[in-house]
C-alpha positions as CSV (number, residue, x, y, z in Angstrom):
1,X,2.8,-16.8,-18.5
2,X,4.1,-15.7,-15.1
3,X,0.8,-12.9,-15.5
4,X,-1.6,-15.6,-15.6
5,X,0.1,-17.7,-12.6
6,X,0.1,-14.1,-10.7
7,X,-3.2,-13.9,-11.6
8,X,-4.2,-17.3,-10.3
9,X,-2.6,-17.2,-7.2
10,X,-4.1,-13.5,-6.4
11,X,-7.4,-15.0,-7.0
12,X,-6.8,-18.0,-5.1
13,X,-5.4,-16.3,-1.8
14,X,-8.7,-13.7,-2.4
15,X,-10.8,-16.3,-1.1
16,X,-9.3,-17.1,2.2
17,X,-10.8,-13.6,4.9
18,X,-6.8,-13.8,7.0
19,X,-4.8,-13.4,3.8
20,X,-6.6,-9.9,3.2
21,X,-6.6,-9.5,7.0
22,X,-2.9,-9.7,6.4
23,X,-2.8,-7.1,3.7
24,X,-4.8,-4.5,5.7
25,X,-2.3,-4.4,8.5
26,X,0.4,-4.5,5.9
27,X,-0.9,-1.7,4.4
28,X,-2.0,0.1,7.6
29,X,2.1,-0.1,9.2
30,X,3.4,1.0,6.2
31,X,1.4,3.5,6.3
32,X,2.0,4.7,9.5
33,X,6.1,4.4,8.9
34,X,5.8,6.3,6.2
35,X,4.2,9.1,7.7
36,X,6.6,8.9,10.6
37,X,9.3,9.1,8.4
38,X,8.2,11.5,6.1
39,X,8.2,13.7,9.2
40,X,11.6,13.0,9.7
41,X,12.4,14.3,6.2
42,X,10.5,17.5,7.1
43,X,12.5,18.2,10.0
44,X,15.7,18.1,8.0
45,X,14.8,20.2,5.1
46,X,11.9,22.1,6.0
47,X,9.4,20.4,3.4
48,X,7.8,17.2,3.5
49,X,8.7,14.4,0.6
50,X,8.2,15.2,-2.9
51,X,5.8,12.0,-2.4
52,X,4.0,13.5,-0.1
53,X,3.6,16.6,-1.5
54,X,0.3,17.3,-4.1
55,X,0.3,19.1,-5.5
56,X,3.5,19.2,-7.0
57,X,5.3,21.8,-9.3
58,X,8.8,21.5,-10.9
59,X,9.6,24.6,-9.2
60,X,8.9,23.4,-5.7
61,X,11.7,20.5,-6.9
62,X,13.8,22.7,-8.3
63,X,13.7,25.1,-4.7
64,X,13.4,22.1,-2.8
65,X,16.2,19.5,-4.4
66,X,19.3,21.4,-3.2
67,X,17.9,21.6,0.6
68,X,18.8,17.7,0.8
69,X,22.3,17.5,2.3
70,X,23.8,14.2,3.6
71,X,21.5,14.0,7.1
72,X,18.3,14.5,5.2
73,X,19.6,12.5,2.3
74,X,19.9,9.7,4.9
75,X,16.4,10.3,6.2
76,X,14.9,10.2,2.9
77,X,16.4,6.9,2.0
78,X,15.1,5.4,4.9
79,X,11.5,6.8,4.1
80,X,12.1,5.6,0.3
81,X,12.6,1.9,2.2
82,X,9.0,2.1,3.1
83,X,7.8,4.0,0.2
84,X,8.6,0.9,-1.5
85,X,6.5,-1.4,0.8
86,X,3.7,0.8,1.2
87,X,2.4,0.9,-2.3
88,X,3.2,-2.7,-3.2
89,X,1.1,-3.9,0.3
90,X,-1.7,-1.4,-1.2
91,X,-1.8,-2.5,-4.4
92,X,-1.7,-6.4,-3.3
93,X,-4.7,-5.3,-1.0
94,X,-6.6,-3.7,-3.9
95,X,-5.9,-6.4,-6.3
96,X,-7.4,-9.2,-3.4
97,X,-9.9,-7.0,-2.7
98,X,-10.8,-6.7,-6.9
99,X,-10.1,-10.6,-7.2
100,X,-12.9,-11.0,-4.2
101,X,-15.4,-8.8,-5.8
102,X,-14.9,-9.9,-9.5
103,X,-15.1,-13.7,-8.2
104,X,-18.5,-13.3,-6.5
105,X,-20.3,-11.9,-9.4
106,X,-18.7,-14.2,-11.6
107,X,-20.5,-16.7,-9.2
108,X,-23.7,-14.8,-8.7
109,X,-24.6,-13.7,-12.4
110,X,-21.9,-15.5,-14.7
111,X,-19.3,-13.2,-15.2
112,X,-16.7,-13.5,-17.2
113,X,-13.8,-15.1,-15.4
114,X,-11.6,-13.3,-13.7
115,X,-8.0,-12.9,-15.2
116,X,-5.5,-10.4,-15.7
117,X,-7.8,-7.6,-14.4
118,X,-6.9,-8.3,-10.8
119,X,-3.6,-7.4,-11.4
120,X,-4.6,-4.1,-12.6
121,X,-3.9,-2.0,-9.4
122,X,-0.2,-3.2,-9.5
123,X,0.4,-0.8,-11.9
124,X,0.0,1.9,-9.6
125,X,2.9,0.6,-7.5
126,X,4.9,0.6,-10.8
127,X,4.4,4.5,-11.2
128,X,5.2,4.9,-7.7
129,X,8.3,3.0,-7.9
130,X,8.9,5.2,-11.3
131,X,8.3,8.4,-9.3
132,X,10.3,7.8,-7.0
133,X,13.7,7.0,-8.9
134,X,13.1,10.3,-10.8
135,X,12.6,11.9,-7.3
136,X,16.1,10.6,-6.2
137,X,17.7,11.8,-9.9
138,X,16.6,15.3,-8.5
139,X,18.9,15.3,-5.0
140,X,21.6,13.3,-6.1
141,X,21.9,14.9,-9.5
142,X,22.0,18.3,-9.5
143,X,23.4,18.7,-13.2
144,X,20.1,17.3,-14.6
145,X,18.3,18.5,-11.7
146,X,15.6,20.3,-14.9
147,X,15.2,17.3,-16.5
148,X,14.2,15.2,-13.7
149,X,12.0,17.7,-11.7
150,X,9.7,17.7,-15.2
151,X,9.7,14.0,-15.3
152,X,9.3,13.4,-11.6
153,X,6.0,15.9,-12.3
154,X,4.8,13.7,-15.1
155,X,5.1,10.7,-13.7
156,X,3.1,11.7,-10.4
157,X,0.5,13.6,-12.4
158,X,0.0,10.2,-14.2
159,X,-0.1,7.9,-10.4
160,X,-2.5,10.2,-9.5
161,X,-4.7,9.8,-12.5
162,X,-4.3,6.2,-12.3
163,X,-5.2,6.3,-8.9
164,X,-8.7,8.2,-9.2
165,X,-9.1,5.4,-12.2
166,X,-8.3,2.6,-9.9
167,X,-10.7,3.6,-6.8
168,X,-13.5,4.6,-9.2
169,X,-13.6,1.4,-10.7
170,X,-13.9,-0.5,-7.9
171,X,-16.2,1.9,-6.0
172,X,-18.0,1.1,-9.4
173,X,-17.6,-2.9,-8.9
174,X,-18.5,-2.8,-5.4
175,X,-21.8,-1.0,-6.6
176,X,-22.5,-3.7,-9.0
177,X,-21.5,-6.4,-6.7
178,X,-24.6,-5.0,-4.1
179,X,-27.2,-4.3,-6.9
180,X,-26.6,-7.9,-8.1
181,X,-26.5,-9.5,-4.7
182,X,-29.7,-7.6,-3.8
183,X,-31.5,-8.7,-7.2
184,X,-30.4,-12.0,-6.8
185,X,-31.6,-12.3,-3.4
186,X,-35.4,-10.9,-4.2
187,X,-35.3,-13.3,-7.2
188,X,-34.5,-16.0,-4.9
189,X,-37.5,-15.0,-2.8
190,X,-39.6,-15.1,-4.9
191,X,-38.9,-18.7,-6.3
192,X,-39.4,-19.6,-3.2
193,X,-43.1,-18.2,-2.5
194,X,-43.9,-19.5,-5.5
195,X,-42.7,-22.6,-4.7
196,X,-44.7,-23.0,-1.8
197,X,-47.7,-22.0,-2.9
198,X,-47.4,-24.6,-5.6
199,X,-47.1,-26.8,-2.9
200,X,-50.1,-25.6,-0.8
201,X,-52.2,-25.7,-4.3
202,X,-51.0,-29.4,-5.6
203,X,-52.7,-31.3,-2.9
204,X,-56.2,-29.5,-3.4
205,X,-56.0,-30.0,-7.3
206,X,-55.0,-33.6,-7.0
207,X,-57.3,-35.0,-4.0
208,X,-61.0,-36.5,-5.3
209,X,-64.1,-34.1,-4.3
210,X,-65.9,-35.0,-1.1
211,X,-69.3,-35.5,-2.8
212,X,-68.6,-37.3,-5.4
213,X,-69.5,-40.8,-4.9
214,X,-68.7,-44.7,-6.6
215,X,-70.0,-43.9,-10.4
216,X,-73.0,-46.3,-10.4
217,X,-72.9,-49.9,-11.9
218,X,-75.3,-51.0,-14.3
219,X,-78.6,-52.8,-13.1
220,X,-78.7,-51.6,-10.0
């Protein structure tokens, strides 16, 4: 399945330090667009983006919505360009990140292996991408303008939900990840001490006694 491949190739690309390097400064101009551009929107209408915005009521939309004439609506499709980057270069990062974690404990204590659970953060880009076609329902149509504000709502209630779930869980891994490392490592020391001293004991408990002598023949 196309998941699995996903999957594969997330966890494959995890292991190599520039790929995430990549995704960090992915993430981190995105980021930064999307804040300069959100101002933009802000000096048009007065508000910043309903994505920007938490919390978010249906009657700030419903106040808001009619604000957006055709210079801000052209501002806000340019900062709905990089609303579409930034979460899908944060939830790649997240995923590599996941994919990094789950792979070293798989390789430190036998893990399960790791599958479709890397791919779990790309459902926050899916809400994101959800949220923000209701968001455009609300300015361009005015008729349903109700309808969408109470959907937009939802569906950014739920991101938001997902996205306290998300970094939980791997604040969560990451806290397993160290506890195992660090167990590992002081069971590791300890093989080793014991190692050695069975090696500083073997020769003492394997080499003759000084005074004992030639066992005596008969007849002598």
């Amino acid at each position: 399945m196309m998941s699995h491949c996903l999957a594969s190739a997330i966890v494959v690309a995890s292991r190599t330090w520039w790929v995430i390097a990549v995704a960090v400064v992915a993430t981190a101009g995105s980021l930064i667009l999307l804040q300069a551009t959100g101002a933009r929107v802000d000096r048009f209408v007065g508000y910043p983006p309903f994505d920007l915005q938490t919390p978010l009521s249906v009657e700030s939309i419903l106040v808001q919505a009619p604000l957006y004439d055709g210079p801000a609506r052209q501002a806000y499709l340019s900062f709905l360009v990089v609303d579409t980057v930034f979460p899908l270069a944060a939830s790649v990062l997240l995923c590599l990140v996941l994919a990094r974690s789950l792979t070293v404990l798989e390789r430190l204590r036998g893990f399960p292996s790791v599958n479709l659970v890397v791919l779990i953060p790309l459902v926050g880009a899916l809400f994101d991408w959800t949220e923000n076609v209701f968001f455009m329902l609300a300015i361009w149509d005015p008729d349903g303008l109700g309808s969408w504000a109470v959907i937009a709502v939802g569906v950014k209630a739920a991101k938001i939900v997902l996205s306290v779930v998300l970094l939980s869980g791997l604040v969560l891994t990451f806290a397993v990840l160290m506890l195992t490392w660090s167990t590992v490592a002081h069971l590791r020391t300890r093989r080793q001490r014991t190692r050695m001293l069975r090696t500083d004991e073997s020769p003492a408990s394997t080499s003759p006694s000084p005074s004992s002598g030639p066992a005596p023949t008969a007849g002598a």
